[in-house]
Structures are given as C-alpha cells and as structure tokens.
C-alpha positions in Angstrom: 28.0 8.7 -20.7 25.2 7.7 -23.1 21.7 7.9 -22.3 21.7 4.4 -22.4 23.9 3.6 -20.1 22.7 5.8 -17.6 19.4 4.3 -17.9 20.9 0.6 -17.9 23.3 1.9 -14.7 19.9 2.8 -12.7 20.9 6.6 -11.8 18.1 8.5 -13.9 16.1 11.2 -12.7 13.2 9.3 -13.4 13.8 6.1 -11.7 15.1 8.4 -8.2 11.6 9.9 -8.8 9.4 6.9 -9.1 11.5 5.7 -6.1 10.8 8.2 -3.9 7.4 8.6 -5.4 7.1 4.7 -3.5 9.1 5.0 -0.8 7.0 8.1 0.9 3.7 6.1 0.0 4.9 2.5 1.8 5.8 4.8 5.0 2.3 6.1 4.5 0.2 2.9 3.6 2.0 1.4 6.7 0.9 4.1 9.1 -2.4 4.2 7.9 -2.7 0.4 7.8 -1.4 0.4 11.7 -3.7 3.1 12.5 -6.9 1.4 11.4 -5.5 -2.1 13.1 -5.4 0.1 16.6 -7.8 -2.7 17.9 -6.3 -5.6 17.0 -4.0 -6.9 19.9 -2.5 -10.3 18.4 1.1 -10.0 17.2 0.0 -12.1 13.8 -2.1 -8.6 12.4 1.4 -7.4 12.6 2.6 -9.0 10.1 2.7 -6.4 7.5 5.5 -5.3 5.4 6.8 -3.1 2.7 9.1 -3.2 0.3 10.9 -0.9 -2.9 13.0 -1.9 -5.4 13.7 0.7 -7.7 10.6 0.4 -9.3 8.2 -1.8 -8.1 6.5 -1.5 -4.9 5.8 -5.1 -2.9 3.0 -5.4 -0.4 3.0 -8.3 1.4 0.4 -8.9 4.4 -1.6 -12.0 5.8 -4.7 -12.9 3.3 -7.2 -12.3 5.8 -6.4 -8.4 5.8 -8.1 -8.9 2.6 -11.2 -9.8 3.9 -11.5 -8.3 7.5 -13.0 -5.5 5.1 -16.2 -7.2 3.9 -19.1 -5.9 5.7 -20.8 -9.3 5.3 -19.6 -12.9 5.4 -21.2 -16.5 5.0 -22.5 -17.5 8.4 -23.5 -20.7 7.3 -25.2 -22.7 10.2 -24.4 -20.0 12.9 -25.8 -20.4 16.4 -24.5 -18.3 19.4 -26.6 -18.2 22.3 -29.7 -17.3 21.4 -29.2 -16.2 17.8 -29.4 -18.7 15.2 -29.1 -17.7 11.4 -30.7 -20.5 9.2 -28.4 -22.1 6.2 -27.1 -19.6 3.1 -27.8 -16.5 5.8 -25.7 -13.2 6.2 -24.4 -12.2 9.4 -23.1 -8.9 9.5 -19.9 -8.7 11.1 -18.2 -5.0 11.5 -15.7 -4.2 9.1 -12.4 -2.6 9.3 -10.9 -0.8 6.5 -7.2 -2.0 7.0 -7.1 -3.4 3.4 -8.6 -2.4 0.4 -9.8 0.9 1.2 -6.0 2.2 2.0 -4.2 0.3 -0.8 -6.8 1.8 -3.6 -6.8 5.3 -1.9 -2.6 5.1 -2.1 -2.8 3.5 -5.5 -5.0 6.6 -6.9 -2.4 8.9 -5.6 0.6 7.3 -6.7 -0.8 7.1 -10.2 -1.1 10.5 -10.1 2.1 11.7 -8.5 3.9 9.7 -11.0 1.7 10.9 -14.2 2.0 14.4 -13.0 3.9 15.1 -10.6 7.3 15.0 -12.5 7.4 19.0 -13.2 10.7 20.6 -14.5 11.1 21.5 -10.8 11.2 18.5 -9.8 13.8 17.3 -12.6 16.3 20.8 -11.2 15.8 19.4 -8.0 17.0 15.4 -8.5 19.6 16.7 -11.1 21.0 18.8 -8.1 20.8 16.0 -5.9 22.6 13.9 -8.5 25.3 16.2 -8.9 25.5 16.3 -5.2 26.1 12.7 -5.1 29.1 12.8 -7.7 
C-alpha cells in the first residue's frame, strides 16, 4: 500500500493519535464542565455535548455557558428590593467557570500533546495496535 493511500484510507498512525489525543480530552472537558455546573439544577445546563471525527473536535453547548463566566454584566435599570443601581451601572453577579476557563485550559493541553507528545514510543505503540487490528 502507498503512503497515499493509507493516508487517503484514514488508518495512519498519526490520525489514531490526534484521535485519541481528542477523544481523552472531550471525556475530560465534559467532566470538568459537569463538575463546575454541580449547582445548577435545570435539565437545559445539561445540554452539553461532544463530539470527534477523526480530526476535528466539536463542542456544542447553549450560548449562555459562554457568558455565565463574566464576573460583571449590564444591570441596566436594576431595582430589587431595596437595591437600585442607576442606568449604565455594573452589578456583580458570581461567576462560574463552566466555559471559557475549561475550554482554554484543554485547548493549551491539546496543543501540546499533539505538538509533542508524538514520541517514537508512541508511534511502536499505535503501529502495534495497528498490526493488532489486521
């Protein structure tokens, strides 16, 4: 077989890498994003999934997990009870990192694994596996 076609047929050491490399760090962004959501008790925060296709990782949540991270949001003409913020004011709400601060803490590390992490070890090891398979 050429290298060509092995690349074009999808059974290269390097794409069962890079597809390992993303499947172990969806299982992880997951557990990490459902252990920061610990609070929240609607189903709807939930909705949170991951997915891998050979070499492209998908993400797909609600877009307010994007924002529940901002410390600070636009209160505009907020009155509760007592309190009343006047027009253009910042009411700090608490913030909980079930976003950003996991996706860009996984990203750093995937980048790495994937720049690095592909030793001559690792190639013995998925060429075993491979030869396994067959």
């Amino acid at each position: 077989m050429s290298l060509i076609s092995e690349r074009n047929s999808g059974n290269s050491i390097e794409e069962r890498f890079i597809e390992q490399v993303l499947r172990e760090q969806a299982a992880s962004i997951l557990k990490d994003t459902r252990r920061e959501m610990r609070g929240f008790s609607q189903a709807k925060w939930r909705n949170v999934n991951m997915s891998v296709d050979k070499n492209s990782l998908t993400y797909t949540h609600l877009a307010v997990h994007r924002y529940i991270d901002m410390t600070t949001r636009k209160a505009g003409n907020y009155s509760a009870a007592t309190r009343k913020l006047k027009l253009n004011r910042e009411k700090k709400k608490k913030n909980y990192p079930i976003h950003n601060k996991i996706i860009f803490g996984h990203k750093r590390f995937i980048i790495k694994q994937l720049s690095f992490g592909f030793t001559d070890e690792v190639k013995a090891q998925f060429r075993k596996l491979q030869e396994d398979a067959e």
